[in-house]
Structure formats: C-alpha cells, structure tokens
matplotlib code that plots the C-alpha trace (Angstrom):
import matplotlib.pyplot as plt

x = [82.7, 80.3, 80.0, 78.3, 75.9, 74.8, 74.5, 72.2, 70.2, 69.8, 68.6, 66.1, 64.6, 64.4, 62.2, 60.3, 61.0, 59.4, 61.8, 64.7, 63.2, 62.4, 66.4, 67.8, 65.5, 64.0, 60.5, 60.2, 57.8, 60.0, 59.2, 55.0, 56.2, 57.9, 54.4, 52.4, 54.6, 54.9, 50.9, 50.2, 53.1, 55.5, 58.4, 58.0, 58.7, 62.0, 62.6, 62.3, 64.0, 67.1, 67.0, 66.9, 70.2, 72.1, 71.6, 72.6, 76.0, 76.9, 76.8, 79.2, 81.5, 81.5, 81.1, 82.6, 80.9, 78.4, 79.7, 76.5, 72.4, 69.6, 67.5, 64.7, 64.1, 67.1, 69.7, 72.1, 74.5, 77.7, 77.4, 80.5, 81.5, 83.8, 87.7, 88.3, 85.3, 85.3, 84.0, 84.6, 84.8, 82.5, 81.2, 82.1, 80.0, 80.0, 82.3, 82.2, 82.1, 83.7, 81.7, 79.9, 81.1, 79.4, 81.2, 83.3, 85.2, 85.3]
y = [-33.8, -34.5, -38.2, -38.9, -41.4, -38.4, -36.1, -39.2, -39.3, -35.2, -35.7, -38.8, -35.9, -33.1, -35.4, -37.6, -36.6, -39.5, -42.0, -40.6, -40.1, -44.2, -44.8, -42.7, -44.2, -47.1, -48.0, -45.4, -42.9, -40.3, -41.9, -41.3, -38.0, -37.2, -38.7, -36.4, -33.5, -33.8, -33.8, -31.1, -29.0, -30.2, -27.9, -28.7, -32.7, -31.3, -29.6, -32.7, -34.9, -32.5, -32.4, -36.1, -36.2, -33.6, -35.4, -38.8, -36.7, -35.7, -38.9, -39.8, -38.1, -38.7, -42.2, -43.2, -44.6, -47.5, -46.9, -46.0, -46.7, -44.6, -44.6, -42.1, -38.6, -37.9, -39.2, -41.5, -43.9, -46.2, -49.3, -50.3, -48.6, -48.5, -48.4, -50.8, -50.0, -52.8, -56.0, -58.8, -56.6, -56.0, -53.0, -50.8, -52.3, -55.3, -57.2, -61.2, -63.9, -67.2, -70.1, -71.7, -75.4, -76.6, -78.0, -80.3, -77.6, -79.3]
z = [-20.2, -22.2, -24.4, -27.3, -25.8, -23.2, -26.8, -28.3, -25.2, -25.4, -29.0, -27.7, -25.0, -28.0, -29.7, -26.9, -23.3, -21.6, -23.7, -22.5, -19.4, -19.3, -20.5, -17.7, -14.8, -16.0, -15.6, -11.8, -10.4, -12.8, -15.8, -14.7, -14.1, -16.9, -19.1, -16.8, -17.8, -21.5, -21.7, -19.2, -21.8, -24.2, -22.3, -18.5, -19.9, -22.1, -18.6, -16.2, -19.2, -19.0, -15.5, -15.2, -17.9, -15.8, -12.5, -14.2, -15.6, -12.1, -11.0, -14.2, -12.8, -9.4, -9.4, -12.8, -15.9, -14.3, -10.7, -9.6, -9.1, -9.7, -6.6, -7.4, -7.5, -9.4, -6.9, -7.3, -4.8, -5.6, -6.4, -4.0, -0.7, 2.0, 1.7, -1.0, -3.3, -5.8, -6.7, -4.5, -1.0, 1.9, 2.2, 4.5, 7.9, 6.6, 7.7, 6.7, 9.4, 9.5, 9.1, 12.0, 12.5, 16.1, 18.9, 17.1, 15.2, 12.1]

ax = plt.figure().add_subplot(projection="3d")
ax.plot(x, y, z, "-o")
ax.set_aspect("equal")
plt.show()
C-alpha cells in the first residue's frame, strides 16, 4: 500500500533524485551514487531514486513502519529480533547474564 509520505518522497525524486535519495538512506555510499547518476543522466538518478523508494517500501511492509535499518545497497534488517521482537528483549543469541558478585555472594 502505498502512503502519502512514500507519494511526497516520489514527487521529491521527480524533481531532485539525490534529495530523495539522501531522505531514504541518509548521508551513505547511495546517496554519492545517486549524485553521480543524476549528472552522468538525469533518468539513470530518477531510476536509482525509485529503486532506492521501492526497496525502502518492501521493507515497510515486511518489517512495519520504523521496524527496520537501512544498511546499504538497498537492503534493509529489523531493528529487533528473535522470539519476542520488541523493545526491552535480548535478541535472539543474546541472552543476558546475572551480575557477577565475587566470592562473597553479595
């Protein structure tokens, strides 16, 4: 499904790819990309912005609205794993240890 603010942020690559390109990733290596692209051609930047949109929708729905981190080359992870998958858990693997007291067990 489609939400206004991904509509506002196709309108923002219409007009300037690299600044919707810079919204979705941040300051990465795809935002230097997206810059190189736009001056080589005007259309392979629209292309890498749109790409860069659809990639960040899939992971919209997969993961939820702010469920998940860009970490480069259009791929995205969770924010929380493992069984629980929220705030305040471990993540799967790891698993929290009791505090260390010394021999006097205090």
């Amino acid at each position: 499904m489609v939400k206004s603010s991904d509509v506002l942020l196709i309108l923002v690559a219409i007009l300037f790819p690299p600044a919707a390109a810079a919204i979705v990733t941040g300051c990465s290596c795809d935002l230097l990309i997206n810059i190189l692209l736009t001056i080589l051609g005007y259309l392979p930047g629209h292309i890498h912005a749109f790409w860069l949109i659809y990639k960040k929708m899939q992971a919209e729905e997969r993961y939820g609205n702010g469920g998940f981190q860009y970490v480069g080359s259009g791929q995205y992870e969770p924010l929380y794993s493992g069984s629980h998958g929220g705030p305040g858990y471990p993540q799967q693997g790891h698993a929290q240890q009791a505090p260390y007291y010394g021999a006097t067990g205090q």
